[in-house]
C-alpha positions in Angstrom: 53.4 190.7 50.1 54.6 187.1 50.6 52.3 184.9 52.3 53.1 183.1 55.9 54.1 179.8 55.8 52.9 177.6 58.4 54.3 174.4 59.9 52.1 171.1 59.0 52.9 167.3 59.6 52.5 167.2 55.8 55.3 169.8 55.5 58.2 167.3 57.7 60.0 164.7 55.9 58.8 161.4 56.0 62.1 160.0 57.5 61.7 162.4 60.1 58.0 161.9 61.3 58.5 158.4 61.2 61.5 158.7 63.4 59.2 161.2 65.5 56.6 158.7 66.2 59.3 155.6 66.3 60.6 157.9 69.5 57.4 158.0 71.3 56.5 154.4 70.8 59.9 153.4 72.4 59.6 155.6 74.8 56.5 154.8 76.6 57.0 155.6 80.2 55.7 152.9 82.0 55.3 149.6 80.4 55.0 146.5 82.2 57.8 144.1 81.4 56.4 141.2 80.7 59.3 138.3 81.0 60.1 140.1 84.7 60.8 136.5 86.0 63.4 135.8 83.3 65.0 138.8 84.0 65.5 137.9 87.3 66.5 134.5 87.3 69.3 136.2 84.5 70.8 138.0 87.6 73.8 136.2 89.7 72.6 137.3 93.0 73.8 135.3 95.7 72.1 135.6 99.1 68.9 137.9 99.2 65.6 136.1 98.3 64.0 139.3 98.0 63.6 141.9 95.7 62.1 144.9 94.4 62.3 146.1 90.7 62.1 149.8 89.7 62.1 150.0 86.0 60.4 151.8 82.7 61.1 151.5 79.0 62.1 155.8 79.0 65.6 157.6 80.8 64.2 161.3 80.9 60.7 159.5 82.7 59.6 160.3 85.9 57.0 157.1 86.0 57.9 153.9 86.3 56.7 150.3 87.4 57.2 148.7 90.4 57.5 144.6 91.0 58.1 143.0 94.0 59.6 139.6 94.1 60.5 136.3 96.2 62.8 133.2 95.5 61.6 130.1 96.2 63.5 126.8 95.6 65.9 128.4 93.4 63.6 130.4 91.0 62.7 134.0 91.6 58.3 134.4 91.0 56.1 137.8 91.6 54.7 138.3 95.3 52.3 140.6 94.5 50.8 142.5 90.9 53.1 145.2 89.7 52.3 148.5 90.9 53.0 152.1 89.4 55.6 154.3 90.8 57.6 157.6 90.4 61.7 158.7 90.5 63.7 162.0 89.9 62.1 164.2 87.6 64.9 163.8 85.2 64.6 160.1 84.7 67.1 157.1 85.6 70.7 158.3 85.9 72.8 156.1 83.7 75.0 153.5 85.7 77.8 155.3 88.1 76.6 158.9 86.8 74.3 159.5 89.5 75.1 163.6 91.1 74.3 165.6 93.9 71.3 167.8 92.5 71.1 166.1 89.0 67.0 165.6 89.6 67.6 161.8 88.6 67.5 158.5 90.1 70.5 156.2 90.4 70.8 152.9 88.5 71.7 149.6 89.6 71.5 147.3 92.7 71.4 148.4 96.0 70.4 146.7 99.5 67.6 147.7 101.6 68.0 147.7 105.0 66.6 150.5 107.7 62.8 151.9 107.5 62.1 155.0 108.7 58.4 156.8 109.4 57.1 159.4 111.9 55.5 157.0 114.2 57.4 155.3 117.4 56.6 151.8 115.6 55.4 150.7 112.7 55.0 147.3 111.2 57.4 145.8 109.8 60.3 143.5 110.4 63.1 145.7 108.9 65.2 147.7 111.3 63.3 150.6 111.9 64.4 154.2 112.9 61.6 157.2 114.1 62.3 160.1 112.3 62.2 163.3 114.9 62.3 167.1 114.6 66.0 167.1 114.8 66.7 164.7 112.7 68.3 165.3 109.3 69.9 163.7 106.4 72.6 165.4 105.4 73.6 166.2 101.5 76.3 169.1 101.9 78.9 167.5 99.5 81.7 169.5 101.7 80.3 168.2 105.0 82.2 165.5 106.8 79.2 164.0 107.4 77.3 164.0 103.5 75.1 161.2 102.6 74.2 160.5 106.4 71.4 160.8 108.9 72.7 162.8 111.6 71.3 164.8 114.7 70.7 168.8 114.2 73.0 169.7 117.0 76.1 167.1 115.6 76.6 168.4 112.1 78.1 171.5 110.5 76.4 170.9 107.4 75.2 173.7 105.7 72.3 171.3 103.3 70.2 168.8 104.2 66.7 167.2 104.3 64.6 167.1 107.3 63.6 163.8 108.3 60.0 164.6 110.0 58.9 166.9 107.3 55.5 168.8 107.2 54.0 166.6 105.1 53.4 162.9 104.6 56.1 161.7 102.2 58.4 160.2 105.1 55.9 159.2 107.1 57.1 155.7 105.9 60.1 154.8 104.1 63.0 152.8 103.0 66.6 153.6 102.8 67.7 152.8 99.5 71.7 152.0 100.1 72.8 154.1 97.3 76.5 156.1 97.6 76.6 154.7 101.6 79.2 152.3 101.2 81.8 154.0 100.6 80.4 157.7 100.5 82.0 159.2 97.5 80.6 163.2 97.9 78.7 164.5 95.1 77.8 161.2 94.2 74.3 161.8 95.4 72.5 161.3 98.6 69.3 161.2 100.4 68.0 158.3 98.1 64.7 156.6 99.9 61.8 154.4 99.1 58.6 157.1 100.0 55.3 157.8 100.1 54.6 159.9 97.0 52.8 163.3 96.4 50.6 161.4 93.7 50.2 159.4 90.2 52.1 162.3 87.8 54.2 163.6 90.4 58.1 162.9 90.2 61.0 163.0 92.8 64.7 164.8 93.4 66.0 161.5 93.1 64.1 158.9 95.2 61.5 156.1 94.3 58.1 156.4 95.4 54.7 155.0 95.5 51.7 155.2 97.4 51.1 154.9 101.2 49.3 151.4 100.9 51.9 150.0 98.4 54.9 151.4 100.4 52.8 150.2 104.0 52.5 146.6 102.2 56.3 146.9 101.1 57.3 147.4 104.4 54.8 144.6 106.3 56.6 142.2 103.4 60.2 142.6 103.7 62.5 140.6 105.7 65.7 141.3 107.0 67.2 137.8 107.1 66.2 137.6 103.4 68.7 140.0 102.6 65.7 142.4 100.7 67.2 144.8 97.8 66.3 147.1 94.9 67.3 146.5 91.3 67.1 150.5 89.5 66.9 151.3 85.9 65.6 151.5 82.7 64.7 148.2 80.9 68.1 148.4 78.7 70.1 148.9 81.6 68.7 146.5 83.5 69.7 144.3 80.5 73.3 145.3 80.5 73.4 144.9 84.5 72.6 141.3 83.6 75.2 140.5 80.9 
């Protein structure tokens, strides 16, 4: 009788556990970027003096890094220490690939301009919207009205989010203005800036962070400084750049 063979590390090819462990090095899910500022003085953006950056070194990663930034006299400098975050559960769509139910976040740069919560007020400067029972966003790629927060009694949507859920995760938010402007259906929808379930978690698609960081986001931002969100892995925030 032959005897089993069992897999050992000894038994793979060199070339291929090398490869293995080159992999995991590189893909690292949530590395701070060091040179942050240089990246963003690289961008040409032309009006908004404030900015968020959602990044990580790893496309199939849920976890990612947050950085929050200001320009003053020309140069853009960290407002506050970076702070950990989550997205879709599939990672960072690549640029322009971002679908309806892919699991993954979209990439690139997109205003910020309406906060939403559960409470009548909050504080914050931003445009901000109470979310209500009725209240729903809608992301039927056949409805009329996809990609859009609508009332419960003025759509024919047949999918959608509620608004004022039974948890905490949109007791505050941002909406991220991804696929709004135009709305090109199946293109994704219902991407926000939330409270999260917790470190590990992921999202369908959104960013989101803690209650304090996402409380401190919103106390921070400014409408007249024309606030968005740059998306993406390190690489494609690179090739956004160039």
């Amino acid at each position: 009788m032959r005897s089993k063979k069992y897999f050992s590390i000894r038994s793979m090819p060199l070339i291929f556990l090398l490869s293995f462990v080159l992999f995991i090095l590189s893909c690292a899910p949530a590395t701070r970027v060091t040179d942050v500022t240089t990246i963003m003085n690289s961008f040409k953006i032309s009006g908004s003096s404030q900015a968020l950056l959602a990044t990580n070194n790893c496309p199939s990663s849920s976890a990612i890094i947050i950085y929050s930034l200001e320009k003053k006299d020309g140069q853009w400098r960290k407002f506050t220490e970076s702070f950990g975050g989550v997205i879709g559960r599939n990672g960072f769509a690549e640029p322009a690939e971002k679908r309806e139910g892919d699991g993954k976040s979209p990439s690139g740069i997109f205003p910020l301009k309406t906060a939403f919560g559960y409470d009548e007020a909050i504080r914050t400067k931003m445009p901000y919207r109470q979310a209500l029972p009725d209240d729903l966003w809608v992301d039927d790629v056949n409805a009329a009205d996809y990609n859009r927060w609508v009332k419960k009694s003025d759509t024919k949507a047949n999918s959608y989010e509620n608004m004022k859920r039974d948890d905490d995760l949109y007791k505050y938010g941002l909406v991220i203005e991804y696929n709004t402007n135009p709305v090109i259906p199946g293109h994704g929808s219902a991407i926000f800036l939330h409270v999260w379930k917790g470190d590990g978690s992921s999202t369908s698609g959104c960013v989101a962070t803690s209650e304090d960081n996402v409380v401190k986001i919103l106390g921070w931002l400014d409408p007249e400084k024309l606030p968005l969100i740059i998306m993406g892995t390190e690489s494609t925030i690179e090739r956004l750049i160039q």
